[in-house]
C-alpha positions in Angstrom: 25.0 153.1 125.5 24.3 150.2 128.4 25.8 150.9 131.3 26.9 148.9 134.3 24.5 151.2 136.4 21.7 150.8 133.7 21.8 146.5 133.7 22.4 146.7 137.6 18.9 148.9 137.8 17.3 146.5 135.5 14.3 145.1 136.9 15.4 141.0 137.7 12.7 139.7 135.7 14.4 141.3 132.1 17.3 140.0 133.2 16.4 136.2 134.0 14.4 136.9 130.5 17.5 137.8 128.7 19.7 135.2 130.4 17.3 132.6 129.7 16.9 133.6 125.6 20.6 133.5 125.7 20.6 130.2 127.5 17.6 128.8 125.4 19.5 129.7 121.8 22.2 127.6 121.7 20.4 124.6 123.1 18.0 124.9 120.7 20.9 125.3 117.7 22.3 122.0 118.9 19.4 119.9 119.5 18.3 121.0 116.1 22.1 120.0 114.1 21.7 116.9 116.0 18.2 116.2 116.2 18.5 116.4 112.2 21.5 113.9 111.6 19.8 111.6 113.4 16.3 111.8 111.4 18.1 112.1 108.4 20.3 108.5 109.4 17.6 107.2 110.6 15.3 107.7 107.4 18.5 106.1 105.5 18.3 103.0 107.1 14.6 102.7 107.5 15.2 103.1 103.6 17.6 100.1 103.8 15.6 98.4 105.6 12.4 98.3 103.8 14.7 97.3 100.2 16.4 94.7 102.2 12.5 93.5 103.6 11.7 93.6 99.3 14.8 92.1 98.4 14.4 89.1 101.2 10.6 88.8 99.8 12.3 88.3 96.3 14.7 85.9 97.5 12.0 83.8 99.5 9.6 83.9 96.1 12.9 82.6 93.6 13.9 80.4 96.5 10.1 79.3 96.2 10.4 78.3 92.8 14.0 76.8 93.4 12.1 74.3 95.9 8.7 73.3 93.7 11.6 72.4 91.3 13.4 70.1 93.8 10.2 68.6 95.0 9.6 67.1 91.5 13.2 65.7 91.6 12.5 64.5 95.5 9.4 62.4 93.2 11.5 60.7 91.3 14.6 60.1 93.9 12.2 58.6 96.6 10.0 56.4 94.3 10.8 52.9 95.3 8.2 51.8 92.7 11.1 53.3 89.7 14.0 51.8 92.0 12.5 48.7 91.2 11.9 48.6 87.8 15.2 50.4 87.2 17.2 47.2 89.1 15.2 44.7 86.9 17.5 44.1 83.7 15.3 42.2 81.5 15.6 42.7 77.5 12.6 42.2 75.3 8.9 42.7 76.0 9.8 43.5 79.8 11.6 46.3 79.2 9.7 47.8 76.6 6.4 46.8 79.1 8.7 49.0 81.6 9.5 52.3 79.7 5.5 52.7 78.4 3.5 51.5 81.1 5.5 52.7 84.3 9.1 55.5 83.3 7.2 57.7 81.0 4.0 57.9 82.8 5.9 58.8 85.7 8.0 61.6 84.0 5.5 62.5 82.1 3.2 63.2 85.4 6.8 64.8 87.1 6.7 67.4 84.1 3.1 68.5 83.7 3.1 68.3 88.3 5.0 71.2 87.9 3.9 75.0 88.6 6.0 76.2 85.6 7.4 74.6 82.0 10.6 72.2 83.0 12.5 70.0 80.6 13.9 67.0 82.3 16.3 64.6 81.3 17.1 61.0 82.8 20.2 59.1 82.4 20.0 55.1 83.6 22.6 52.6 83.6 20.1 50.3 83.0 20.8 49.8 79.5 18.3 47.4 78.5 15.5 50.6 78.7 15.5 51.8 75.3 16.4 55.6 74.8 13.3 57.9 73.9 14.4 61.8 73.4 13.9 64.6 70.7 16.7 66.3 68.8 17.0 70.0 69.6 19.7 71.8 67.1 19.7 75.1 68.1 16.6 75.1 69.8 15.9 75.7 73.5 14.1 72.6 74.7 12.2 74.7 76.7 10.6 76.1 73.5 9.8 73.3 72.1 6.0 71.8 72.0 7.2 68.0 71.8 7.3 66.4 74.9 9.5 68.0 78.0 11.5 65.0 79.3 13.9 62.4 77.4 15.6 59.4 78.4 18.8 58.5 77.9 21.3 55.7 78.7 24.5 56.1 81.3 27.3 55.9 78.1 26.0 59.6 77.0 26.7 60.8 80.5 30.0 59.5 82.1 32.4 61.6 80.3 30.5 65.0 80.4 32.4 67.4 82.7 29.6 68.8 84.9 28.8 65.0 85.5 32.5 64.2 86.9 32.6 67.2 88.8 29.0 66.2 90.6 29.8 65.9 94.2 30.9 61.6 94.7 29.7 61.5 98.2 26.0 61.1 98.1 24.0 62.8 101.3 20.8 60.8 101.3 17.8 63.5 100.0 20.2 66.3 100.2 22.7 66.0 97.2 22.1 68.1 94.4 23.1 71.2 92.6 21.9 74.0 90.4 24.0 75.0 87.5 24.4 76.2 84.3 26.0 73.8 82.0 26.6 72.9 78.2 24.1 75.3 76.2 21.9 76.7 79.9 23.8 79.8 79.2 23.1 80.3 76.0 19.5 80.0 76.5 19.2 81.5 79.4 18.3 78.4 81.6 19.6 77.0 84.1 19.7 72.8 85.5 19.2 71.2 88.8 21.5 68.1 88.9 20.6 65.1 91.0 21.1 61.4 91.3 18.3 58.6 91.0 19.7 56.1 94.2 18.5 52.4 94.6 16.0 53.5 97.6 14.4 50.3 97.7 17.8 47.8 97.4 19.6 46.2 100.1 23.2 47.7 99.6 24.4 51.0 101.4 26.0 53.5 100.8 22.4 53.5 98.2 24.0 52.5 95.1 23.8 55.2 91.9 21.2 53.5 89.0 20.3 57.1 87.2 21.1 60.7 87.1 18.2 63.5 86.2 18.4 66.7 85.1 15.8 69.4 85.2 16.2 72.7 83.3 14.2 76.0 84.3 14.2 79.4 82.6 16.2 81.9 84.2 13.8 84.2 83.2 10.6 82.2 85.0 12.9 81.5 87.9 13.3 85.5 88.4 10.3 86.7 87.1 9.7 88.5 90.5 13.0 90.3 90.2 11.2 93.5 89.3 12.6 97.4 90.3 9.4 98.9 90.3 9.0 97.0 93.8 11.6 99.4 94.9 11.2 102.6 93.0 12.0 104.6 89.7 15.5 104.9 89.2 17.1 101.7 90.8 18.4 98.5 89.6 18.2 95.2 91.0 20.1 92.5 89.0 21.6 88.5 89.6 25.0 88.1 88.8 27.2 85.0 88.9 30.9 84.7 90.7 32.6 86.4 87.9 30.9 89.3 88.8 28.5 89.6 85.5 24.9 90.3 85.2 22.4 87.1 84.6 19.1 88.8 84.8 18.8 92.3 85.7 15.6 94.9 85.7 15.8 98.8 85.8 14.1 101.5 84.7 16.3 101.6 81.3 14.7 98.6 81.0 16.4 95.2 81.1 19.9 95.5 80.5 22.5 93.3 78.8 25.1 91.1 80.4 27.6 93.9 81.8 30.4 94.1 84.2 29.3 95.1 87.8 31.4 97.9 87.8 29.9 99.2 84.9 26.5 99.4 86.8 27.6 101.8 89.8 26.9 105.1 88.4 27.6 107.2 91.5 29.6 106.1 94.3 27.2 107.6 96.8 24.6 105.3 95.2 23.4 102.7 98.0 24.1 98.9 97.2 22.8 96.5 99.0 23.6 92.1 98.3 22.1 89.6 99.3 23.3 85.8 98.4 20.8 83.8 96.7 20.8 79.6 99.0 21.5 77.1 96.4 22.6 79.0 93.4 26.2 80.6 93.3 24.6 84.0 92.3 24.0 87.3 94.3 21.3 89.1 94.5 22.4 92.8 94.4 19.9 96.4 94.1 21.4 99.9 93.7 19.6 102.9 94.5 21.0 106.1 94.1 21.7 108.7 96.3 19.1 110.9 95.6 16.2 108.4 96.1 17.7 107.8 99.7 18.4 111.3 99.7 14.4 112.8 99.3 13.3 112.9 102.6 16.5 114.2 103.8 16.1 117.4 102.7 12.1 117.4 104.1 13.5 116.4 107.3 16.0 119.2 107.4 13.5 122.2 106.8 11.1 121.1 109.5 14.0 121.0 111.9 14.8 124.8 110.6 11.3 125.5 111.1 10.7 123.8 114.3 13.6 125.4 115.5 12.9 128.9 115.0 9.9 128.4 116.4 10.4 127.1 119.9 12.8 130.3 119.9 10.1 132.8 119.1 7.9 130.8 121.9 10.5 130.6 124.7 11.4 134.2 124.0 7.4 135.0 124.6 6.8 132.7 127.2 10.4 134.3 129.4 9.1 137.8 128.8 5.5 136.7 130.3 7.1 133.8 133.0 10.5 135.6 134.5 8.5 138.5 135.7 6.8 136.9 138.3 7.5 133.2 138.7 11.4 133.0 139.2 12.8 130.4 141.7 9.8 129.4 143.0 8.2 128.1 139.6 11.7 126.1 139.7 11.4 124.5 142.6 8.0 123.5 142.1 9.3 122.3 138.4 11.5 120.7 140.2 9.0 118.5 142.2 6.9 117.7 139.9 9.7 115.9 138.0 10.7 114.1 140.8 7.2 113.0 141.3 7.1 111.8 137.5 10.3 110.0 137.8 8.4 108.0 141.1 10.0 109.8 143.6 7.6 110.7 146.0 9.4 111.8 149.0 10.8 114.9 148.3 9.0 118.0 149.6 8.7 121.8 149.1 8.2 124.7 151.7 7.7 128.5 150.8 7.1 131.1 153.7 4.5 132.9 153.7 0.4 132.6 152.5 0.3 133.2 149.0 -1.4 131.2 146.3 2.9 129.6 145.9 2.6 128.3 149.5 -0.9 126.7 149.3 0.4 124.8 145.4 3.5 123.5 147.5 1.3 122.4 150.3 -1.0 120.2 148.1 1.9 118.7 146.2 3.4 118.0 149.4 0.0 116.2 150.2 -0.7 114.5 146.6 2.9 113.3 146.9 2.5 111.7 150.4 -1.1 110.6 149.6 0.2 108.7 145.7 3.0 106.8 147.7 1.0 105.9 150.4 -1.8 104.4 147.2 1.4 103.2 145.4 2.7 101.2 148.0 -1.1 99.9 149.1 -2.2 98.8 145.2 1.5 97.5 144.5 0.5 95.2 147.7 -2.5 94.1 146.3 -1.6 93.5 142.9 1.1 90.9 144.6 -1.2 89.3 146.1 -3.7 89.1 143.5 -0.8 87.5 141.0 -0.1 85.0 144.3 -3.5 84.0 144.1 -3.4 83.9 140.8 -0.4 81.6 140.2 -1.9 79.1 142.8 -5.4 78.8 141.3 -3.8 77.9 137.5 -1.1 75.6 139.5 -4.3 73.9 141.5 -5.9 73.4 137.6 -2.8 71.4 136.1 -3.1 67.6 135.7 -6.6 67.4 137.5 -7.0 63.7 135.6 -3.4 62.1 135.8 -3.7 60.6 139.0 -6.9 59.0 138.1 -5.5 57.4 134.9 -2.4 56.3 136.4 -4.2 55.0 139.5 -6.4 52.9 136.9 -3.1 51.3 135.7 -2.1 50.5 139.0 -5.8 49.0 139.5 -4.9 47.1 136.1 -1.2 45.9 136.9 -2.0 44.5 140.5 -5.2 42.8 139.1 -3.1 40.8 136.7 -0.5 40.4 139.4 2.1 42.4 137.2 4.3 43.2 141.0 7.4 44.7 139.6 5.5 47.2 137.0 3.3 47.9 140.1 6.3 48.7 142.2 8.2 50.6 139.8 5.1 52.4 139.1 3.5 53.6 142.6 7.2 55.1 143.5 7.7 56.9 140.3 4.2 58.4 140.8 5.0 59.0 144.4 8.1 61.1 143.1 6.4 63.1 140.9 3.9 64.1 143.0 6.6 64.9 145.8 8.2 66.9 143.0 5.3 68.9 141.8 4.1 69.4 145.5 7.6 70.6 146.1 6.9 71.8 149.7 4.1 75.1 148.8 6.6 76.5 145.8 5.6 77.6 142.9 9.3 78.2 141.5 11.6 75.3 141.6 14.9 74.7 140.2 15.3 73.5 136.4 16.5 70.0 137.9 13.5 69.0 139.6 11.3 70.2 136.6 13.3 67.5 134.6 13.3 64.8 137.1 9.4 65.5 137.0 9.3 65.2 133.9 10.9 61.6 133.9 9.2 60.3 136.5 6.0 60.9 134.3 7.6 59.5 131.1 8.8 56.4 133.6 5.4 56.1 134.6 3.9 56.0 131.2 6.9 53.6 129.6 5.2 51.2 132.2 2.3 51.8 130.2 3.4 52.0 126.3 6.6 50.3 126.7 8.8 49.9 123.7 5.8 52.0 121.7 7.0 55.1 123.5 10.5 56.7 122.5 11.7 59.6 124.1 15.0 61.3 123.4 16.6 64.1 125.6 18.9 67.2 124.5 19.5 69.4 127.9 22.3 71.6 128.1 24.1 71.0 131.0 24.2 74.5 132.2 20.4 74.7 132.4 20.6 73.4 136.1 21.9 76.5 137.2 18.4 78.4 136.8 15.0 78.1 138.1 11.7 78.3 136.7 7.6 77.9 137.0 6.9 74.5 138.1 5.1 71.9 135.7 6.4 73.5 132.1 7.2 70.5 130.2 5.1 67.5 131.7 1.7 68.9 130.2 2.6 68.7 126.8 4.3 65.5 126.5 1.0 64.6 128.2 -0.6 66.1 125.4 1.5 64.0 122.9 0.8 60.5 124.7 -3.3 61.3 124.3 -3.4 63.3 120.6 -0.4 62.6 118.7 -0.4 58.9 117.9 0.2 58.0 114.2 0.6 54.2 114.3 1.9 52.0 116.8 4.6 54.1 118.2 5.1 57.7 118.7 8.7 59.4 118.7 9.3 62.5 121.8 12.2 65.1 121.3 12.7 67.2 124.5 15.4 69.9 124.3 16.6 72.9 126.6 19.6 75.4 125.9 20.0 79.2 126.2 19.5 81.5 123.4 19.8 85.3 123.1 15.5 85.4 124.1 16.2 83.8 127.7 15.7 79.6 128.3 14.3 77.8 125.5 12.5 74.6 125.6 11.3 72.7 123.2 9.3 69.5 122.6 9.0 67.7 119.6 6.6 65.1 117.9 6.4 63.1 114.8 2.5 62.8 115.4 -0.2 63.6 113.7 0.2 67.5 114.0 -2.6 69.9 114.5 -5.5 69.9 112.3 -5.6 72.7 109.2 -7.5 75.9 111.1 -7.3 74.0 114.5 -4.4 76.9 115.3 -4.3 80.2 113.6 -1.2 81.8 112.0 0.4 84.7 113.5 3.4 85.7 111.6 4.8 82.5 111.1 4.4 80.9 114.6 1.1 79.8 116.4 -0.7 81.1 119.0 -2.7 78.7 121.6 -6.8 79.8 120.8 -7.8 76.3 120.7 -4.6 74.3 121.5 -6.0 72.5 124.3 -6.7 73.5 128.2 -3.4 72.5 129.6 -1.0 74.1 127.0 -3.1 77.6 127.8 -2.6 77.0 131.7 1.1 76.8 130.8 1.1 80.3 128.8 -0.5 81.6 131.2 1.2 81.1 133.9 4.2 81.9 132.3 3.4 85.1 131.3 1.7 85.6 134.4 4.6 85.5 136.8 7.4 86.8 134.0 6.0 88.2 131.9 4.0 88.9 128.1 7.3 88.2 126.2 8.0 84.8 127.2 5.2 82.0 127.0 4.4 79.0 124.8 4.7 79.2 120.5 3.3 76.1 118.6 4.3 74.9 115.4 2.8 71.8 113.8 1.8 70.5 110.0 -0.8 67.7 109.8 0.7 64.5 109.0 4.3 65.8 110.1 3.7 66.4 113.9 4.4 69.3 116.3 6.6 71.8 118.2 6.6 73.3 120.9 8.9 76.2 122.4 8.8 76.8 125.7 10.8 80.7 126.5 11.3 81.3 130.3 13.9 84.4 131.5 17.3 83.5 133.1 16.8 83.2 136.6 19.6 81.8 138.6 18.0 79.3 141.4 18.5 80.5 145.2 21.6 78.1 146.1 22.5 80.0 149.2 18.3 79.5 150.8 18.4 75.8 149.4 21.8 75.4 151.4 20.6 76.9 154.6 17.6 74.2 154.4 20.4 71.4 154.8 22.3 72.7 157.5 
């Protein structure tokens, strides 16, 4: 039997041991219980996620499909060439010279352009074409090895229900809509219904000369709807608003059309939907429980076994530690956290000459000496990023001023006064703005007002040739940022991005949830194919010219490797740029001291 005498004679170090195994124990239970529900929640919705990331890849591929479809409708709506012939109502030879020589050549190349088998169908109002289809009784068109397109005149059209329901008001290029209608279902297709618009006529709203149809297979439109993407044991099916299958794939194999209820087999079973753009379907998965479940169970015997072992170890290490170390191993615990955490001040003193007092000695020392070399290299590196900010700002624009100083030579040589005038003071303003006294951070109004002064300056120049649209939030004057952000690239634009005679500039500015964005936009030329590489769907700036790098640079040089410059750009369509500085609010209270 213990007695109070007995544990009061036990030596100190058994009893900090026992205290501490005592102590140790019920953390350790805790942290385990806990440290498992969150592994095991965070396995079930890295689980989610990755199906969502497969479903979203299926969506994108069908959504893929759904737009090569719609770009051979966009070949026939935007044809000027058909528009034309389809306004000329002339009976005889000229039509007939119309329908072989120009309508079925072009639906003919429409139907074999395509990346899969489409049947398309054309109604005209132009009813001196003469009609040229195939008779399908009980045949899928789709099946069929005759040709995939027939033409028909307006009279078969007007009273069909899907064609009175058709939206009336007609969105240039955007009206359209994908549904199943008179014997799609039964086939297993499905249509994409569009107008053919007088593009090339002189009335507007464009007046309504043809309607086209163009039937897919459901089955070639969802062919990447596959579970084994996912795993054994799940389902992933389309179904339509009334809640019934369309197309569905499983391990069962491919089921009938069901109920959606009649699917759910467990109501732990995880679901996850997904809506599919352009089609009123959803794209839905199920995965049950146990699949989500696997890992779970993985998860919650290493806990148990990681568990029981720190308990064996702590016990060990107390028996070996509490003997001798105590309160001084504390203290100097405690230190050495405090240094980790950065705090360097706090010091530790033990009486005495043992080998305690000469460890607390040197950390007192290594603790004065790393914030004395903390203090001296964060110094240094302040001015080194100083020095560096104002060698990149000397770089910028090195050949502006002689260009614009060779208009000037140009302009007062022909005696053009006003243009000379107007000229010299808006390039005295923007140097006066980029100078902006030493500073390399200015406020987001005198970035803009830079920015015009140059686009003032080069309107002298191009004159009506040059457009240039604006699209600032109003609360972007509250902030401050780098100088010369913007002015580089639309620099860039005026010496690359001409396609023609005139060149179109888009400059925007708002806040977003990633700090200030910026962006401006070009219908030029674009980059060249390879001229950029791809990095996960944006662009990165290897060989995008010197001053867009000086830009990214000294962006990320003064706030940062998150924000910088992105560009986006396709040849022949032109180019974006996004521009993402953090919100700083500008110094009002310094700039007002200045005044006074």
């Amino acid at each position: 039997m213990w007695t109070k005498n007995k544990i009061s004679q036990m030596p100190f170090g058994y009893k900090l041991m026992l205290s501490y195994c005592i102590l140790i124990l019920i953390p350790i239970i805790l942290i385990g219980n806990v440290a498992n529900r969150i592994y095991t929640e965070s396995i079930r919705e890295q689980t989610r996620s990755i199906i969502q990331g497969t479903l979203h890849q299926m969506k994108n591929n069908i959504a893929f499909k759904m737009e090569d479809t719609k770009r051979i409708s966009d070949m026939l709506y935007f044809d000027y060439h058909l528009a034309r012939v389809l306004r000329h109502y002339e009976e005889g030879w000229s039509s007939y010279d119309s329908t072989k020589n120009v309508l079925v050549p072009k639906f003919q190349t429409a139907v074999e352009t395509a990346n899969r088998r489409m049947w398309l169908s054309v109604y005209l109002k132009n009813n001196t074409i003469p009609e040229v289809y195939n008779l399908y009784e009980n045949v899928n068109p789709l099946d069929t090895k005759a040709r995939l397109y027939d033409i028909y005149q307006y009279k078969r059209l007007v009273d069909k229900e899907w064609y009175i329901n058709f939206p009336s008001d007609e969105v240039y290029g955007t009206t359209l809509q994908w549904r199943q209608i008179e014997e799609d279902r039964k086939y297993g297709n499905i249509s994409l219904l569009r107008r053919i618009i007088d593009v090339g006529g002189d009335k507007y709203p464009y007046e309504e000369i043809g309607f086209m149809r163009i039937s897919v297979s459901l089955k070639d439109l969802f062919d990447g709807v596959d579970f084994q993407k996912i795993g054994e044991g799940t389902t992933i099916y389309i179904s339509d608003p009334s809640s019934h299958v369309i197309v569905s794939s499983g391990s069962d194999g491919v089921l009938e059309v069901a109920a959606l209820n009649e699917l759910s087999r467990n109501e732990d079973d995880l679901i996850i939907r997904d809506s599919l753009p352009g089609l009123d379907m959803e794209l839905v998965a199920i995965i049950p429980a146990d699949i989500v479940e696997k890992d779970s169970v993985k998860v919650r015997n290493l806990t148990l076994f990681i568990g029981l072992g720190c308990v064996v170890i702590f016990f060990f290490l107390s028996v070996i530690v509490s003997r001798y170390f105590g309160k001084r191993v504390s203290k100097i615990v405690k230190v050495v956290d405090s240094f980790q955490e950065g705090e360097f001040h706090k010091r530790i003193h033990f009486k005495g000459n043992d080998e305690f007092t000469k460890i607390a000695s040197a950390l007192n020392e290594m603790g004065s000496n790393i914030g004395r070399l903390i203090r001296e290299v964060y110094l240094a590196d302040l001015q080194k990023k100083e020095a560096e900010l104002e060698s990149l700002h000397a770089q910028i624009n090195p050949h502006f001023l002689y260009n614009t100083l060779s208009s000037i030579s140009r302009l007062a040589k022909f005696g053009k006064l006003e243009k000379l005038q107007r000229m010299v003071l808006d390039l005295a303003k923007f140097y006066r703005l980029s100078l902006n006294e030493g500073r390399n951070v200015i406020p987001i109004k005198n970035e803009l007002e830079q920015v015009q002064a140059y686009i003032d300056i080069q309107k002298i120049k191009y004159e009506s040739r040059m457009q240039v649209q604006y699209d600032i939030a109003p609360e972007l004057v509250r902030y401050e940022t780098v100088k010369l952000i913007l002015q580089p690239f639309i620099e860039n634009v005026l010496e690359h991005a001409w396609m023609g005679d005139n060149v179109y500039i888009r400059i925007s500015g708002r806040v977003t949830d990633e700090g200030l964005e910026f962006k401006i936009i070009d219908n030029g030329v674009g980059f060249p194919p390879g001229m950029i590489k791809d990095l996960t769907g944006a662009q990165d700036l290897t060989n995008a010219g010197y001053g867009c790098k000086n830009v990214d640079q000294r962006i990320k040089l003064h706030y940062g490797q998150q924000y910088g410059v992105t560009l986006f750009s396709r040849p022949g369509i032109g180019t974006t740029v996004r521009i993402i500085i953090p919100l700083v609010r500008r110094q009002v209270a310094e700039g007002r001291k200045k005044n006074t």
